[in-house]
Structure formats: structure tokens, C-alpha cells
C-alpha angles and dihedrals in degrees: 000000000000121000118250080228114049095186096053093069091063099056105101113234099250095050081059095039083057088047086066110037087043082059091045085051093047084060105046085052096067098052089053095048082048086056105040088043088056090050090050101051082045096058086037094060082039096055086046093052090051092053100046088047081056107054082048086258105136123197080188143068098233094204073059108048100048090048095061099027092118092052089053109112120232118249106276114262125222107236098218095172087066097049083049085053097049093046090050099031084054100052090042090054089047093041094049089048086050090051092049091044085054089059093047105047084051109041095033126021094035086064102040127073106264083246106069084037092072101060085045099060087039084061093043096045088046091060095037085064100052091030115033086118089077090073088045124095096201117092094257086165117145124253114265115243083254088057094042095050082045086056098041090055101037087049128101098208117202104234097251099053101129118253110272099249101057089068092067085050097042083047097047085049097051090047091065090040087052100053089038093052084045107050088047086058094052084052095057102041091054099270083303099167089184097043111143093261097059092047085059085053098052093042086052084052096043089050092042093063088052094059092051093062094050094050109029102026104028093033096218106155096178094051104044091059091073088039104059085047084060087049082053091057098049087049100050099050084043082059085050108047088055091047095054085039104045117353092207100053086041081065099052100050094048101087085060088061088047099052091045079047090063085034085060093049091042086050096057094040088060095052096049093046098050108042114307083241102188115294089243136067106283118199126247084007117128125173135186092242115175112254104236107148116203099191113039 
């Protein structure tokens, strides 16, 4: 069979193994220039205080001040150890889930008819989608129905968020449209389980799941807004790589980058509706931010 894209065929593996990590690390920066760019406007309110304090000029009243100085929060802290765990927790799960495609690839579809294989990676690609988290170190367990009420409450929505039972459906939906688009992709690139656009795939899922932890189970509103937008990214040069490959398959898949799209925009309304905490991991900082998972 002949690629729908001739030229995809001559690009070497590692050249398209560089392509995505080079994605992944696209991703990862931004949330370190987000984090860098929130310490800096913090010492930069701090240094004006300071001169101001010095020319005799007060932003404070000082009969205040030193009545509730005990009760004065510290500066928020980056906690950089937890960035450092997202980045390596997520290549480890992408590379785990790699590692089990290989063998895959090897022990199973290389000795079965093509025809019977795509229903076969439909299948695997269906429950990648639901169950990526398996492969994941990180706790991406779900919140329990006692968290969720507690979130519910403790939540400020914006009018137009979506009622909660159409996510379950959106998401079922999405989960068909992701192993069809995937298997089509696996059909075009010459049953290649391991071709460059379903290693984009993977690495959406895998940064998805890392998403989920920040926002649902380690309730960090601030920092999961630059992370879904990372999830965004992922999604949208997944889009791309099936369309080049495969238009059709490029088309199925693109409701997925819409809805992640609206997921992005919910994200951020959140964020600025219930405190605008720091956009990076603080330590010791916990919210009740509303588990609404753009990516499984």
C-alpha cells in the first residue's frame, strides 16, 4: 500500500521521534516561561514597595500592618520539584506505552491479516483513550462523589459551562472518533503501529494524564491553566499530522481539537473566577478546582 503522503515514508524515525519530543518540549517551556514570568512581576511589585518604603511614600497603613502581620501570607513559591516530576513522570509514561506498542507491533500484528489488525488497534486506541493513566506514575485517580459535591460547592462556574452530563457523552464520542482516526492512520502508513502520528497520539494521551493530576487530583488551579494549553498543543499537531497523513482521518479526529478547544477557554474561566492563584505549581497550595478533564 502507498502512503497518502509520499513524502511521509522518507522521513527516518528518529527525525520523527525529534518532531515530538520537540512538541512535548514546546510544551514543558511554556509552562516554565509562565513560571519564571509570575516570579518576576512578584519581585517586581516587591522592589517597588521597597522604593517607595524608602522616599517615605507607604502603600500601607502601618497600625494595620503590624496588627495582622502574623496573619500576612508568605510570597508564593514556585514548587520547582513538582514541575521536574510532571516533565519526567510524563516521558517515562510515553516512553512505557512506546515500549509496550513495540511489542506489539512485533509479537501480534506482524503475524495477523491486516484485516483482523484493524479492529485490533481500534480496540487498543479505544482503551488508550479511557485508560492511558495505567502506564502513568503519577495518582490520576478520579475524584471520589464526596470531593466532586465539595467542588461543586466551593466552585464559581462562568454561565455558558456546559451541563455536567454532556462530558461523559462529548468524551464517549471522542473515544470512537480517536481509535477510528487511528486505525485509519495505521492503514495508511502500512500497518506502521509506531508511525510519527500515533506517537503524537500517545504523547496527547500521556500529557493529558498529566494534566489530570495537576487539576483533579492535585487541585492546582493556577497551574493547570498553562498545562491544558499544553494539552491543546499536543492535540492540535496530533490533528495535523493525520491530516497530512491521511485527510480523512485528519477530519475525524478534529472535533476532539474543538472540544479541547472549549475545554482550554473553560480552564482559564475557572481560574479567573475563583482566585487567579499563580499560573505554576505553589507549594503547600491546594484549590477546589472543578474536574473537568480535557484529554481522557
Amino acid at each position: 500500500k502507498q502512503l497518502s503522503n509520499p513524502s511521509f515514508k522518507n522521513r527516518p524515525m528518529r527525525v520523527n521521534l525529534i518532531i515530538l519530543l520537540s512538541s512535548i518540549s514546546l510544551g514543558l517551556s511554556f509552562v516554565t516561561v509562565t513560571t519564571t514570568l509570575n516570579r518576576q512581576k512578584i519581585f517586581r511589585v516587591e522592589n517597588s514597595a521597597k522604593k517607595l518604603e524608602s522616599k517615605g511614600i507607604s502603600l500601607f497603613d502601618h497600625s494595620t500592618l503590624k496588627s495582622s502581620t502574623s496573619d500576612t501570607p508568605d510570597a508564593p513559591q514556585c514548587d520547582y520539584r513538582a514541575i521536574k516530576r510532571y516533565a519526567l513522570s510524563t516521558s517515562f509514561q510515553f516512553a512505557m506505552i512506546v515500549a509496550f506498542m513495540k511489542v506489539l507491533q512485533v509479537s501480534v500484528l506482524s503475524r495477523i491479516p491486516a484485516s483482523f489488525g484493524k479492529y485490533l488497534v481500534g480496540f487498543y486506541f479505544g482503551i488508550m483513550s479511557l485508560r492511558s493513566r495505567f502506564f502513568s506514575p503519577l495518582d490520576n485517580s478520579r475524584p471520589t462523589q464526596v470531593k466532586e459535591q465539595m467542588r461543586k460547592q466551593n466552585t464559581i462556574k462562568p454561565w455558558w459551562m456546559p451541563p455536567m452530563f454532556v462530558f461523559p457523552i462529548v468524551w464517549s464520542t471522542i473515544t470512537v472518533l480517536r481509535a477510528i482516526s487511528s486505525t485509519l492512520i495505521w492503514q495508511a502508513t502500512n500497518q506502521n503501529f509506531l508511525s510519527r502520528p500515533l506517537l503524537a497520539m500517545i504523547a496527547h494521551l500521556c500529557i493529558g494524564d498529566t494534566w489530570n493530576t495537576i487539576n483533579n487530583v492535585e487541585s492546582r488551579r493556577g497551574a493547570s491553566v498553562p498545562a491544558v494549553f499544553c494539552v491543546w498543543l499536543s492535540v492540535v499537531f496530533t490533528t495535523f499530522l493525520y491530516y497530512e497523513t491521511l485527510p480523512k482521518a485528519g477530519l475525524v479526529l478534529l472535533p476532539s481539537a474543538v472540544w479541547i478547544t472549549v475545554a482550554n477557554a473553560l480552564i482559564f474561566e475557572l481560574w479567573r473566577l475563583n482566585g487567579k492563584e499563580p499560573m505554576f505549581p505553589v507549594k503547600g497550595l491546594s484549590s477546589a478546582a472543578e474536574g473537568v478533564n480535557p484529554s481522557n
